[in-house]
LOKOLGU-37338 format. One record per residue: residue number from 1; x, y, z negated of N, C-alpha, C, O in turn. Coordinates in steps of 0.2 Angstrom, whole numbers, plus 2048, in hexadecimal, padded with zeros to 3 digits. Layout:
LOKOLGU-37338
pos_n_c1_n_c2_n_c3_ca_c1_ca_c2_ca_c3_c_c1_c_c2_c_c3_o_c1_o_c2_o_c3
NUM_X_Y_Z_X_Y_Z_X_Y_Z_X_Y_Z
...
***
This chain:
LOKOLGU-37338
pos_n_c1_n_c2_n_c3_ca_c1_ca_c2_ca_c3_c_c1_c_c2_c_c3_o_c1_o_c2_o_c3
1_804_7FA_800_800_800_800_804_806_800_809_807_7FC
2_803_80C_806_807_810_804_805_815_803_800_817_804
3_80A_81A_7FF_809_821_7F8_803_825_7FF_804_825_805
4_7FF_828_7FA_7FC_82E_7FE_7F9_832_7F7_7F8_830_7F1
5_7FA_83A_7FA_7FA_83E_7F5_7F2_83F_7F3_7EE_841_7F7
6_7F0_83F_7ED_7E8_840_7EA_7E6_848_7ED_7EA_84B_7EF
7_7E2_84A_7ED_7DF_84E_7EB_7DE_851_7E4_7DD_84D_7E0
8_7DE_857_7E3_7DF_85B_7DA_7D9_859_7DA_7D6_859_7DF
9_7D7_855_7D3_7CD_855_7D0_7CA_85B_7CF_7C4_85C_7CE
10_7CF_862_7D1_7CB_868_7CE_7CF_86D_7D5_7D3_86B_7D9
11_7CB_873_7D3_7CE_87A_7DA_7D6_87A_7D7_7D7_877_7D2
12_7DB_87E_7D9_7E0_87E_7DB_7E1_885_7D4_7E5_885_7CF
13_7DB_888_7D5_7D9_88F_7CE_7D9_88C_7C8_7DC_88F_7C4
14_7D7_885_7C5_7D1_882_7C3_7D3_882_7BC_7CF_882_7B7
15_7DB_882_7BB_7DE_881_7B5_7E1_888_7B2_7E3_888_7AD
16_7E0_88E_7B7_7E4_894_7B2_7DF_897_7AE_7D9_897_7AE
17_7E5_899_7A6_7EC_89D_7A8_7EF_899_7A6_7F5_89B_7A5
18_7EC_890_7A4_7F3_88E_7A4_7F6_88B_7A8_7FC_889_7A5
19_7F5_889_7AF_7F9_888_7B2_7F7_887_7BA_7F3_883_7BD
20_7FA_88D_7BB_7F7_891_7C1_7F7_88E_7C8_7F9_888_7CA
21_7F3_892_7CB_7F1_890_7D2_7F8_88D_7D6_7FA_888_7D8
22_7FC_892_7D7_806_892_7D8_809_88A_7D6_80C_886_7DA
23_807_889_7D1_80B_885_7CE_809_87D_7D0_80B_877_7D0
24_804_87F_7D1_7FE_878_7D3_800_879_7D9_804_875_7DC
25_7FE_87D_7DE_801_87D_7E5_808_87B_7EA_80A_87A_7F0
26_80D_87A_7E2_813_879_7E3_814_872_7E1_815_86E_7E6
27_812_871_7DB_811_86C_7D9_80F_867_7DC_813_862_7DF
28_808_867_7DD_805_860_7E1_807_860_7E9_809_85B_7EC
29_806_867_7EB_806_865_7F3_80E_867_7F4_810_866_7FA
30_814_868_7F0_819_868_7F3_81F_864_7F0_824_863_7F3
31_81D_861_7E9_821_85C_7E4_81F_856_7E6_823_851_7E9
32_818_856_7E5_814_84E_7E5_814_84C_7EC_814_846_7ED
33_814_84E_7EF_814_84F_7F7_81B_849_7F9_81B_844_7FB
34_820_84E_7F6_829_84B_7F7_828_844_7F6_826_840_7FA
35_828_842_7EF_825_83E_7EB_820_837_7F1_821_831_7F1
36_81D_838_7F3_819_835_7F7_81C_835_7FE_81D_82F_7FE
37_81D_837_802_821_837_808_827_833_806_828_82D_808
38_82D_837_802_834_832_800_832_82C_7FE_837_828_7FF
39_82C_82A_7FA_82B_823_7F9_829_820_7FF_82A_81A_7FF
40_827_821_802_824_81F_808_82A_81D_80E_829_818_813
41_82D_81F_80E_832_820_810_838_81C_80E_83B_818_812
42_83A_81C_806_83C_816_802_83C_80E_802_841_80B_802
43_834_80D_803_830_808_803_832_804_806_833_7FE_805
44_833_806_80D_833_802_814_838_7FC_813_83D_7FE_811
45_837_7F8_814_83A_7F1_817_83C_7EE_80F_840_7E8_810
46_83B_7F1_808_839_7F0_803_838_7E9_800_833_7E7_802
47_839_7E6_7FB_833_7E1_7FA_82D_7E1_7F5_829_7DD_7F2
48_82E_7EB_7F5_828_7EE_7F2_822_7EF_7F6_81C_7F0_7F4
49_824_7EF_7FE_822_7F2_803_819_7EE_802_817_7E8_802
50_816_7F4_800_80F_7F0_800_80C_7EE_7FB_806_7ED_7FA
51_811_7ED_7F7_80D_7EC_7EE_808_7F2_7EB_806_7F7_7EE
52_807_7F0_7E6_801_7F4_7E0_807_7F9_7DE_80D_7F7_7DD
53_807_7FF_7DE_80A_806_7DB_80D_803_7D3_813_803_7D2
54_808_802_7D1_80C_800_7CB_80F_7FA_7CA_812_7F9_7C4
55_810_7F4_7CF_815_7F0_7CF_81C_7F0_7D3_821_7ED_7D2
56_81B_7F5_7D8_81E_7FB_7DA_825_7FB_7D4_82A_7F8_7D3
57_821_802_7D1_824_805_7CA_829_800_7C6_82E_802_7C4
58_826_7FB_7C5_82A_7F5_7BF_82E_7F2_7C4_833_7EF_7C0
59_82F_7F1_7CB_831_7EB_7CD_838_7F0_7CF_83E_7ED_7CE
60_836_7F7_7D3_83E_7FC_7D3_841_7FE_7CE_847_800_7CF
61_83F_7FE_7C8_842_801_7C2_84A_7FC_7BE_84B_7F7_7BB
62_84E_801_7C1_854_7FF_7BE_858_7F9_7C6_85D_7F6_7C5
63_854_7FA_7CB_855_7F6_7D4_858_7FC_7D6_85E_7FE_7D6
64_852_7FE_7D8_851_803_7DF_851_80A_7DE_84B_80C_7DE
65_856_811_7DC_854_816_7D7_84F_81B_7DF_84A_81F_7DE
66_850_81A_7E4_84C_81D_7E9_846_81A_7EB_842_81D_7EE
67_845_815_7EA_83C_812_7E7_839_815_7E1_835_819_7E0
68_83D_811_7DC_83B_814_7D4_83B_81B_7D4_836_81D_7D1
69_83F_81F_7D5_83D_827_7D3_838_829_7D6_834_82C_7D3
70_835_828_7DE_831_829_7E0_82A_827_7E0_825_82A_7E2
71_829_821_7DD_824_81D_7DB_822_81E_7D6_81C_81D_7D5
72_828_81F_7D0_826_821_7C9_824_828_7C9_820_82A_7C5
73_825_82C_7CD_821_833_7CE_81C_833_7D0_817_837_7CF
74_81B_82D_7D4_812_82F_7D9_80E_82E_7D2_80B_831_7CE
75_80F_827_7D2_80C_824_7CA_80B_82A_7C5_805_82C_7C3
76_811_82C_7C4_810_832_7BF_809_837_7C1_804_838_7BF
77_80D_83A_7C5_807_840_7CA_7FF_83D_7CB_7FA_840_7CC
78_7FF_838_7CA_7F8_836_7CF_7F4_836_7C7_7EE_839_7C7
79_7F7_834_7C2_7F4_835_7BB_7F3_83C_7B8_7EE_83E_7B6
80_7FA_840_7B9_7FB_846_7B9_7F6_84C_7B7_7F4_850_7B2
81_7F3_84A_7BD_7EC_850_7C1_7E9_84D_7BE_7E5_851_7BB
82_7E7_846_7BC_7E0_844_7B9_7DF_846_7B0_7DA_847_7AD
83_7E8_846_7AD_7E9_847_7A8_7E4_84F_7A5_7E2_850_79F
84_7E3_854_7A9_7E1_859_7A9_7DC_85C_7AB_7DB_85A_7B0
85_7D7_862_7A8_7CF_863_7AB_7D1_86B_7AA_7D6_86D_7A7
86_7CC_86F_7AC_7CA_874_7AA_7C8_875_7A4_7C4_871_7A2
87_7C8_879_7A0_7C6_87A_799_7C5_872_795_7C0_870_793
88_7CE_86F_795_7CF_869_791_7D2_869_78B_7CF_86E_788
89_7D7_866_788_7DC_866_781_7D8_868_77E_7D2_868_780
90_7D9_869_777_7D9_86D_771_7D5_863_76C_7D8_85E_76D
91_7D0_865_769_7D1_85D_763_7CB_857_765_7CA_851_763
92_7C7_85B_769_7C0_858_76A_7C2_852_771_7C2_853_777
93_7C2_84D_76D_7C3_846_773_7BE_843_76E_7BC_844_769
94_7BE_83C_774_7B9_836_773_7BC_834_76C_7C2_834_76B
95_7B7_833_769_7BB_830_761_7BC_829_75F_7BB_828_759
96_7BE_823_765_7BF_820_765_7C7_820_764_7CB_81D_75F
97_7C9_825_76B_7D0_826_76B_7D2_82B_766_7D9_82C_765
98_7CE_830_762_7D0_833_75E_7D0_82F_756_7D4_831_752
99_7CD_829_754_7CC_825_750_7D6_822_751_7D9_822_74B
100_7D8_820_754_7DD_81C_757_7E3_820_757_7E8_81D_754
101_7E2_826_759_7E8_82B_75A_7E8_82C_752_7EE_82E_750
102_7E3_82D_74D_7E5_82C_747_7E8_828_742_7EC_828_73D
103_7E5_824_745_7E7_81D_741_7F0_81D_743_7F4_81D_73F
104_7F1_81D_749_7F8_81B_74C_7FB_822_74A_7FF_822_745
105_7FB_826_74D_7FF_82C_74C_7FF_831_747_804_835_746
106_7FA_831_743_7FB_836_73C_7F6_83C_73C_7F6_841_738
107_7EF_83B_742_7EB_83F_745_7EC_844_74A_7F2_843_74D
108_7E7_848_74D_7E8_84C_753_7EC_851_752_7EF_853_757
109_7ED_853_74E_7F1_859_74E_7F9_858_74D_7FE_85C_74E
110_7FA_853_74C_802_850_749_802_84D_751_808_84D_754
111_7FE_84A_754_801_848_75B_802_84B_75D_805_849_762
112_7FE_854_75E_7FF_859_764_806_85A_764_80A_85C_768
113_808_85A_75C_80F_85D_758_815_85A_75E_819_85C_762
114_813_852_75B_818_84E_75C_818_84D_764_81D_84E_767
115_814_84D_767_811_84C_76E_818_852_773_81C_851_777
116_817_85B_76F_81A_85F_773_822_860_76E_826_864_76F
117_822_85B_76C_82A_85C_768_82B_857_76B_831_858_76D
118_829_850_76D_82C_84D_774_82E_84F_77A_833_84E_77C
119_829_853_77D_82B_857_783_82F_85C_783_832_85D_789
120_831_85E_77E_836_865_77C_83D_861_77B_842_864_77B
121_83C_85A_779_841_85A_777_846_855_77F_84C_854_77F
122_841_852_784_842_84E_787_848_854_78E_846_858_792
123_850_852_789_854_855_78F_854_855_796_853_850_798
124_853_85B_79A_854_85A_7A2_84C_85A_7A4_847_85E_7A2
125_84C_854_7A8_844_856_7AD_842_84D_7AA_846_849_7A8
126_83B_84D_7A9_838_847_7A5_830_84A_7A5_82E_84E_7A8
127_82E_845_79D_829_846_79D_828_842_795_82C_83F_792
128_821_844_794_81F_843_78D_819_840_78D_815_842_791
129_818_839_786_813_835_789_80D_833_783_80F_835_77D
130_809_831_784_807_82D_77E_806_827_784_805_827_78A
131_806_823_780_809_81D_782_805_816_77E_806_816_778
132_802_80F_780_7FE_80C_77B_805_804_77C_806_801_782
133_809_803_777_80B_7FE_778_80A_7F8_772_807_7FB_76D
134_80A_7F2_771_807_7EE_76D_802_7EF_76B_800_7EE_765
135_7FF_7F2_76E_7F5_7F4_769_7F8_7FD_766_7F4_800_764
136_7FD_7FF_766_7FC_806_762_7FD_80D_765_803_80C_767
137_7FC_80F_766_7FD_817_76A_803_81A_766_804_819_760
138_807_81C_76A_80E_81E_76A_810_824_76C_80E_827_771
139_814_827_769_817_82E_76E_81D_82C_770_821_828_76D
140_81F_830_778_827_82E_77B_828_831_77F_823_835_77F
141_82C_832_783_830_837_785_835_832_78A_839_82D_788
142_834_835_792_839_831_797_83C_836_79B_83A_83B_79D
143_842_833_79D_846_839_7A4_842_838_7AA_841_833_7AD
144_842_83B_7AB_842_83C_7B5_83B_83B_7B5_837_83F_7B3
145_83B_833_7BA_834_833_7BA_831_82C_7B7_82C_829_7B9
146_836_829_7B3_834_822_7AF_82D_825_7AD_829_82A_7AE
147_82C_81E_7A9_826_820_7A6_826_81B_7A0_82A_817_7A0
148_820_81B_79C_81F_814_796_81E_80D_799_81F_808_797
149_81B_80E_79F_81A_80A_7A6_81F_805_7A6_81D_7FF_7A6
150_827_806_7A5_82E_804_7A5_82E_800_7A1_831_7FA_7A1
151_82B_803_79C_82F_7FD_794_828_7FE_791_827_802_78D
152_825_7F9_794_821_7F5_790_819_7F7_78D_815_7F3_78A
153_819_7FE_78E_815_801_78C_80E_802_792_80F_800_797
154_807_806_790_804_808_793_801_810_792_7FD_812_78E
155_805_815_799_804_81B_798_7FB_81D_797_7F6_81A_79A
156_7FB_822_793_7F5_824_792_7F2_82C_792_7ED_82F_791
157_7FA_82E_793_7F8_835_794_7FF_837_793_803_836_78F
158_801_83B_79A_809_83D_79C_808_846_79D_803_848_79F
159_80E_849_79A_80F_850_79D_814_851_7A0_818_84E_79D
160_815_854_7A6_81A_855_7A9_81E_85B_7A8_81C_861_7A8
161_825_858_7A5_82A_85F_7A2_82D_860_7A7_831_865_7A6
162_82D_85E_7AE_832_860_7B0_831_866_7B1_82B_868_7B0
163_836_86C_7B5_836_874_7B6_832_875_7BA_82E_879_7BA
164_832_871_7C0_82B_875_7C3_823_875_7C2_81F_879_7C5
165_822_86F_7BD_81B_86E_7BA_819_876_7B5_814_876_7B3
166_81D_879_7B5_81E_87E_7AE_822_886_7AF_821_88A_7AB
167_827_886_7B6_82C_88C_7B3_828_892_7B6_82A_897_7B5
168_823_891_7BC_822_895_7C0_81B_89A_7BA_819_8A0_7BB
169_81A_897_7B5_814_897_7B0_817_89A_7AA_815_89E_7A7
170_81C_897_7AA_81F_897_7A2_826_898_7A1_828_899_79B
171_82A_899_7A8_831_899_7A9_835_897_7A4_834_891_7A6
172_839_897_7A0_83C_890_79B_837_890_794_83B_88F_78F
173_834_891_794_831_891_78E_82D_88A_78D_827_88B_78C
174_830_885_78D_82E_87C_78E_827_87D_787_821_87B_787
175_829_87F_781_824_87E_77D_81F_87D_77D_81C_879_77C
176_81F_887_77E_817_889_780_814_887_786_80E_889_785
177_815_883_78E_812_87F_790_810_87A_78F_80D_876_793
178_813_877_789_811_870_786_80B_872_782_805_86F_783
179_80C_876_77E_806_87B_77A_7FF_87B_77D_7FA_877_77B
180_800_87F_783_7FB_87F_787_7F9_878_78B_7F3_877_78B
181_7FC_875_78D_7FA_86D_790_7F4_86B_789_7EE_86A_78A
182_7F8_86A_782_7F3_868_77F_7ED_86B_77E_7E7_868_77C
183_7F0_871_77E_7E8_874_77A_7E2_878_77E_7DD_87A_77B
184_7E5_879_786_7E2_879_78B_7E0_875_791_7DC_877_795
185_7E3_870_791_7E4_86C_798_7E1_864_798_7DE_862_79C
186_7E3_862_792_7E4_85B_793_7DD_857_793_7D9_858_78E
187_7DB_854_798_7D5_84D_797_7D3_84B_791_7D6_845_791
188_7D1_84C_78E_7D0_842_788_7CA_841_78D_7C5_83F_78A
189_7C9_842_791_7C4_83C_791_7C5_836_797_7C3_830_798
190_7CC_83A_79B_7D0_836_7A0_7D5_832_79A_7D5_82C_79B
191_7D8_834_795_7DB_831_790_7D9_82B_78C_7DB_826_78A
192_7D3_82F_78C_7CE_828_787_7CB_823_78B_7C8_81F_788
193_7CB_823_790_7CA_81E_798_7D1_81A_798_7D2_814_797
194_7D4_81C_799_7DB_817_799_7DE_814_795_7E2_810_797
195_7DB_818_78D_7DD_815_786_7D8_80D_785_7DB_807_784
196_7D3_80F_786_7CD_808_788_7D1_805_78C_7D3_801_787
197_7D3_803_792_7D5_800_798_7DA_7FF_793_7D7_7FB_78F
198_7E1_7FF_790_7E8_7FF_78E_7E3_7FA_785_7E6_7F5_782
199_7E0_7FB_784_7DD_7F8_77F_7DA_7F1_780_7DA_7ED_77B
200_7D9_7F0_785_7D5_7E9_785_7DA_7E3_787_7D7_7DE_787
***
């Protein structure tokens, strides 16, 4: 099967002031783009060539770094856009996954903590995860374009730290777009969807 690039779930506007029309325009149609083409491109004559995306992902990891970077971003991205809504974040999710995220993590507001002190802390370009491994919701933090996907884990809500997900918005100020991812941007209800699915 090969990469092709999603359509945004929302307008290109749909998310300011936290993260602009520019940046989503860069982002999707000229990052996620690369991403999708280079993988495509990668793939040929592969013995990935034609697989599931995420068999893909585990099968290049630590093989092929021009499959794997490119496949672990699409992966990334194609979640990415669904991680986010318009007037999302802040503490109001399914209380399923808010029930969970208590129990594992120390509550909602200590995971937002721990969540952007992963991102802030993840050197270079990566990303910051919550993550369900053994039955329990985890926080982590990967380079490039790995993911919890890699090691054993099931991703359940990723932010992308690299510099162009953020600098045009926020120019090095990595924090405060983590701030805002959570307290404006993020899905739970695409989170609590996948948390279910990673649950069973």
């Amino acid at each position: 099967m090969s990469f092709t690039l999603p359509e945004l779930p929302y307008a290109y506007d749909a998310l300011q002031p936290y993260m602009s029309r520019e940046t989503l325009e860069y982002h999707h149609d000229k990052h996620h783009l690369a991403y999708v083409n280079n993988g495509n491109n990668a793939l040929k004559g592969t013995e990935w060539e034609g697989k599931p995306l995420e068999d893909v992902v585990k099968g290049s990891f630590g093989k092929n770094p021009a499959v794997f970077n490119n496949a672990g971003q699409h992966f990334n991205h194609l979640h990415f856009w669904k991680w986010m809504k318009p007037n999302g974040g802040g503490d109001k999710m399914p209380g399923e996954l808010e029930k969970k995220i208590t129990a594992d993590l120390g509550g909602v507001a200590k995971m937002k903590e721990d969540f952007a002190a992963a991102g802030v802390g993840q050197f270079g370009s990566g990303w910051a995860w919550l993550a369900v491994k053994d039955g329990k919701i985890i926080i982590a933090k990967t380079p490039n374009g790995e993911s919890p996907l890699v090691h054993g884990a099931t991703p359940i809500l990723g932010c992308d730290v690299w510099e162009h997900s953020y600098y045009i918005d926020y120019r090095n100020r990595r924090p405060d777009y983590l701030k805002a991812f959570m307290d404006h941007l993020v899905n739970w209800d695409y989170v609590a969807e996948l948390y279910a699915k990673a649950a069973k």
